[in-house]
Every structure is written in C-alpha cells, then in structure tokens.
C-alpha positions in Angstrom: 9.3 -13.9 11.0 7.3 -13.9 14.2 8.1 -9.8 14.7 6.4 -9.4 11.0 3.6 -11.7 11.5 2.3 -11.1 14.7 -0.2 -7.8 15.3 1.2 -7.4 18.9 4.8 -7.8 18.2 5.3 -10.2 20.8 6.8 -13.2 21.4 4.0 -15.7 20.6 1.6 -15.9 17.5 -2.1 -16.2 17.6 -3.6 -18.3 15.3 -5.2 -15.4 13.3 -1.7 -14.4 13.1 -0.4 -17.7 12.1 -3.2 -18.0 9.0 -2.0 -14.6 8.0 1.9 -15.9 7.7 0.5 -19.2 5.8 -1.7 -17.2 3.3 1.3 -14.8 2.0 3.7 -17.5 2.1 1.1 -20.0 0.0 2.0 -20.4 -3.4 -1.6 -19.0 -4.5 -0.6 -15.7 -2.7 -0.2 -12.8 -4.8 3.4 -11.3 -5.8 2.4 -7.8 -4.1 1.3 -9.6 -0.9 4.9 -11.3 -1.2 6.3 -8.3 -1.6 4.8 -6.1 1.1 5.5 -9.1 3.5 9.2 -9.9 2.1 9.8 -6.1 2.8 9.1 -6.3 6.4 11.1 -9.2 6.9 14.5 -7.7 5.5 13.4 -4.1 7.0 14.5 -5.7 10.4 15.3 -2.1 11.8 11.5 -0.9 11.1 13.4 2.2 8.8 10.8 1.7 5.9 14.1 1.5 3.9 16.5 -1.4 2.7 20.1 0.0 3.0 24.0 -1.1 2.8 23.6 -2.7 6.0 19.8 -4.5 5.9 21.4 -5.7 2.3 24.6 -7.5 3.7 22.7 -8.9 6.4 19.9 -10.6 4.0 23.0 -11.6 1.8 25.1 -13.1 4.9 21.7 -14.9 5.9 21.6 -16.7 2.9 24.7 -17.9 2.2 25.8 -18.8 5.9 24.4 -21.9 7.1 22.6 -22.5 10.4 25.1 -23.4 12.9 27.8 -21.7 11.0 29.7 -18.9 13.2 32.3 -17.9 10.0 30.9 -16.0 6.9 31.6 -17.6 3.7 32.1 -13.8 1.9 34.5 -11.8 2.5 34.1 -8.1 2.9 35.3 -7.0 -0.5 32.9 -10.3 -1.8 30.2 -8.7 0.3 30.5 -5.0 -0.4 30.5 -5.9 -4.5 27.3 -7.9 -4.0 25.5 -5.3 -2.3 26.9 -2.8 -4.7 25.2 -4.7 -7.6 21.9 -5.3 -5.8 21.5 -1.4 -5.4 23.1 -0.7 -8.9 19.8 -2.8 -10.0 17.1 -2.2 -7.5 17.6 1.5 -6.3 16.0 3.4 -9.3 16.2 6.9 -7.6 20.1 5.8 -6.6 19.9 7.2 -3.6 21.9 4.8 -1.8 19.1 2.7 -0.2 15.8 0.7 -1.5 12.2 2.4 -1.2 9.0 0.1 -0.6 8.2 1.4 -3.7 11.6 -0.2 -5.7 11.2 -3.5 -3.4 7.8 -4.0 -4.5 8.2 -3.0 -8.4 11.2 -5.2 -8.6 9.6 -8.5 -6.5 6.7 -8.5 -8.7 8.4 -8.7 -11.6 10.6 -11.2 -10.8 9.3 -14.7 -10.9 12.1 -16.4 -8.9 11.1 -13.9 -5.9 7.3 -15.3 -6.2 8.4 -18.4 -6.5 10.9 -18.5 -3.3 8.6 -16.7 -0.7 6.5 -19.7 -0.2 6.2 -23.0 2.5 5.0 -26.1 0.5 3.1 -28.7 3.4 2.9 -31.9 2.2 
C-alpha cells in the first residue's frame, strides 16, 4: 500500500499522501476511485496488466495468513482459481486483465465496494 499511495514512491508517506489513502479507502469513496486504486495495488509489477501470476499472488495473499510460511492451495487448487477469475473478468480473453476489465467488473460488484474500505472507530 505505501508504493501505491505515496507520490514519491518511497519509503515514508506524507500526510497529503496519507489523506489520499484514507479518502479511497472511506466507505463514501466512489466504486471507480476503488477501482483505480485496487488496480495499482494487485498491479505490483507496475505492467498496467493483471496476469496468471499478479492473480495467484492476490489469491495466495488472501487465503494465507500472516505469519503463515505454507500455502493453504495447492497448485492444481490455485491454477483452477485463477482459471475462473480470468474465464469471468478477461472480456477480450487474452490471457490477462486490462484496467479497463478491472474497473468495469469492480464497479459492478458491490462486495468489491464494500471490501476496499478501513472503518475507524
């Protein structure tokens, strides 16, 4: 997150930097600021594509805990969830997500809207 949000790249954030992260993860933020955000983060190769590989890694993120040095999936598990993520997501199928797919499918999907958030009590 600190790569996406911060202007300079670096390894600090300013606090214009930091206001920008809390305004598009804020519930009130719009689905296409979200989106254009959520892109960046899984992009983590700067390719201004989501392929095979950005894919598995989102999917291993999420379903290995924090501390946890064995994935839960196995390959085969792995390579039949990110077949079904592109069979649904890559409208051209051309083998990898566009901005373009990422966006049209995160705005339309209310989950997505509703995960991309920080709720401060």
């Amino acid at each position: 997150l600190l790569q996406v949000f911060t202007h300079s790249g670096g390894d600090f954030m300013e606090f214009e930097d930091y206001l920008n992260m809390m305004s598009v993860l804020s519930p009130s933020a719009s689905a296409l600021a979200k989106a254009r955000w959520a892109f960046k983060v899984y992009d983590t190769q700067n390719k201004h594509i989501l392929d095979r590989e950005d894919i598995a890694k989102v999917i291993q993120d999420i379903t290995t805990s924090e501390g946890e040095t064995e994935d839960k999936l196995n390959n085969e598990e792995l390579r039949v969830i990110v077949d079904n993520v592109l069979k649904e997501v890559d409208l051209s199928g051309d083998g990898y997500i566009t901005y373009e797919e990422f966006v049209q499918m995160a705005s339309a999907s209310q989950e997505f809207v509703d995960s991309f958030k920080i709720i401060l009590n």
